[in-house]
C-alpha positions as CSV (number, residue, x, y, z in Angstrom):
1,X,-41.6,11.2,87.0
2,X,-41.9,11.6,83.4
3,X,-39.2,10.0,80.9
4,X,-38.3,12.3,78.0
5,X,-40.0,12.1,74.9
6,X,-37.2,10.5,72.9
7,X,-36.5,7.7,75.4
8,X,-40.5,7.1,76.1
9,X,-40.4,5.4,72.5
10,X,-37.6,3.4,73.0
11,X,-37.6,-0.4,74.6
12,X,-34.7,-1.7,76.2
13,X,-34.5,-3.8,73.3
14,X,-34.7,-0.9,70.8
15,X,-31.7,0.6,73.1
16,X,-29.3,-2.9,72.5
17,X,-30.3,-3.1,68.9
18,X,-28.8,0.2,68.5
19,X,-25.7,-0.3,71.1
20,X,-24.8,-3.1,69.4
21,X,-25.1,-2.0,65.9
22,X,-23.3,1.0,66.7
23,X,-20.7,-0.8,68.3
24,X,-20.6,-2.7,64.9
25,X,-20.0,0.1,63.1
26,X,-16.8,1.3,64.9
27,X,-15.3,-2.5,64.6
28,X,-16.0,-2.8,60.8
29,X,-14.7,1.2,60.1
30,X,-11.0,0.2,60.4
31,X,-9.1,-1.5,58.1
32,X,-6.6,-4.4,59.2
33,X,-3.6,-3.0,60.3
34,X,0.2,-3.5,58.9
35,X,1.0,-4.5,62.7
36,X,-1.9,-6.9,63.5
37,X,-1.1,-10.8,63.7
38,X,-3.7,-13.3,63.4
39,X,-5.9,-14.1,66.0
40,X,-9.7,-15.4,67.0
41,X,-10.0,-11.6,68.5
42,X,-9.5,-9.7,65.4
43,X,-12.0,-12.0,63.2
44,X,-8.3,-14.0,61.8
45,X,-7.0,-10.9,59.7
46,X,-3.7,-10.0,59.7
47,X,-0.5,-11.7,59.2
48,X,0.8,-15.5,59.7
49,X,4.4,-16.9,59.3
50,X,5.8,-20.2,58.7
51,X,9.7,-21.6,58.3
52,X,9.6,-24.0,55.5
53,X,13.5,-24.3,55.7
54,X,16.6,-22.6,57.3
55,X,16.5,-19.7,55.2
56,X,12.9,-20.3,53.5
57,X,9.6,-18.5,54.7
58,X,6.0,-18.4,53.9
59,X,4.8,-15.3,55.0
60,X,0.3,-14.6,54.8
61,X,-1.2,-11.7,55.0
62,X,-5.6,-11.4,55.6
63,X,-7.2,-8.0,55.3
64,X,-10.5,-7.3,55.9
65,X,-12.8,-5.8,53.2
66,X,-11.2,-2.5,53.6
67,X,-7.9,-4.0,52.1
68,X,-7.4,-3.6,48.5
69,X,-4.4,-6.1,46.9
70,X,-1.7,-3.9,46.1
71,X,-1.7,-2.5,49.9
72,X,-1.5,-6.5,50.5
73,X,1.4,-7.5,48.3
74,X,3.3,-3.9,50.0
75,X,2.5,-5.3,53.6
76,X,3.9,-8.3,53.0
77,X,7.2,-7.4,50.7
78,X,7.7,-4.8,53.3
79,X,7.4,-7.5,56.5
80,X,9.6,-9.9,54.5
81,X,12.2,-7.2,54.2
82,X,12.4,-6.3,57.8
83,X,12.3,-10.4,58.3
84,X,15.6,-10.2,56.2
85,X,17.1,-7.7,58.4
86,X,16.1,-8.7,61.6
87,X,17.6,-12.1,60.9
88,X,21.6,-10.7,59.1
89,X,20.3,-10.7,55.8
90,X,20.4,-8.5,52.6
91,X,18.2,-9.7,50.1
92,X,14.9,-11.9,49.4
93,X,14.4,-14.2,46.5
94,X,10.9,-14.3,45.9
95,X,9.6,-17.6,45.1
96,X,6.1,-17.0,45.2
97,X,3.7,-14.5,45.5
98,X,0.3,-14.7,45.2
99,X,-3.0,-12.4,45.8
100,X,-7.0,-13.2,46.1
101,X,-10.1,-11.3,47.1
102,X,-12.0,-13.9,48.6
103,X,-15.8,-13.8,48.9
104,X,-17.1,-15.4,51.5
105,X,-21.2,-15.9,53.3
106,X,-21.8,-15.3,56.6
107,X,-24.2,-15.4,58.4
108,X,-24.6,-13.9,62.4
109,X,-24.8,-16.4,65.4
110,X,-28.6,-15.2,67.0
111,X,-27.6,-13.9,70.6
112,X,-30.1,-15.0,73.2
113,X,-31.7,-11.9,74.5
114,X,-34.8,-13.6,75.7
115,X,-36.4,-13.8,72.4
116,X,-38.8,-16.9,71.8
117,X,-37.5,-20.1,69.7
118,X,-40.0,-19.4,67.0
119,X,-40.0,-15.2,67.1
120,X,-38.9,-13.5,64.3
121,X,-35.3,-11.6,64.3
122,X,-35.0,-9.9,61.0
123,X,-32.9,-7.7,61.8
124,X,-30.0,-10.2,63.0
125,X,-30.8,-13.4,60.8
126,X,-30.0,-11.4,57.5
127,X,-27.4,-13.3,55.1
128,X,-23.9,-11.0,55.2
129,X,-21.1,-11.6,52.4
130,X,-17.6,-10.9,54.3
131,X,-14.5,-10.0,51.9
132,X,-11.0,-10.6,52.5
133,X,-7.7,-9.7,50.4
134,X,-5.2,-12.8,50.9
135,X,-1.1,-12.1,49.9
136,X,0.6,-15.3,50.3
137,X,4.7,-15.1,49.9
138,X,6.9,-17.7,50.3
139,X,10.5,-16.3,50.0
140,X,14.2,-17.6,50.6
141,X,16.7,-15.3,52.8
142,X,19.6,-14.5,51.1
143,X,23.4,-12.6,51.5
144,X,23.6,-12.2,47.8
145,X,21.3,-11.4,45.1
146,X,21.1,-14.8,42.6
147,X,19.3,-13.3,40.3
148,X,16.2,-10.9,39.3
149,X,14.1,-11.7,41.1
150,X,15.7,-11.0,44.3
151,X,14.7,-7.7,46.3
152,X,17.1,-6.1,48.7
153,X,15.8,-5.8,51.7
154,X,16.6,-2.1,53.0
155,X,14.8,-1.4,49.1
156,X,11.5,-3.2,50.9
157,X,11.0,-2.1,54.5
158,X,11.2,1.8,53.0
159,X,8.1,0.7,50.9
160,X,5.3,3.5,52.0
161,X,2.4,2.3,53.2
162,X,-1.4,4.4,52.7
163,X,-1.1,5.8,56.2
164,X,3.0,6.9,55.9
């Protein structure tokens, strides 16, 4: 039986390469999502809380490339303020808030697919720069505004995201 022409040029290998870089391709389309906590699975994007005290928070959010900063600092002003009502609370005082595009080398783990030691894999060995937009708040949960630079919280979870 007779394969069709566009498969008779095509190696099992040549069919992986292209599975896998397809498969690429739909995983590095999407940018990190408002919902998404950190985690090994999702290549450590999304968001991270600590307590630092019984009313204090440090809140991180990581996008991927697809992230610019000011959809950052809205994710997490907008997380903080649903923190604030979640927990009783009316306002935020923000004691810090900081943003960074961080560029950052990386270069792909060669799978074993049979190939020799020595053999040649240009197409997986090549160097990749990975970006990342960092927002890094640490914020204090309060019943009364203190002064200016607090943020009522019913004022930040109504921020409007790109995709509302």
């Amino acid at each position: 039986m007779q394969r069709p022409l566009l498969l008779s040029f095509c190696s099992p290998l040549h069919v992986l390469l292209l599975v896998v870089s397809l498969f690429g391709t739909l995983l590095g389309g999407c940018a990190t999502s408002y919902h998404s906590e950190k985690s090994f699975w999702n290549g450590r994007t999304g968001f991270s809380k600590t307590q630092l005290g019984p009313d204090k928070w440090q809140l991180e959010f990581v996008g991927n490339d697809l992230i610019d900063r000011e959809t950052a600092r809205k994710y997490v002003l907008k997380r903080a303020g649903e923190m604030a009502q979640s927990r009783g609370y009316e306002w935020i005082e923000v004691n810090e808030l900081t943003l960074q595009r961080d560029a950052v080398r990386v270069t792909p783990s060669r799978p074993v697919f049979g190939f020799e030691e020595e053999e040649p894999d240009l197409f997986l060995a090549q160097m990749q720069v990975q970006h990342t937009t960092s927002a890094l708040l640490i914020f204090t949960l309060l019943h009364q505004p203190l002064h200016e630079q607090c943020m009522e919280a019913k004022y930040l979870v109504n921020i409007k995201i790109n995709g509302d």
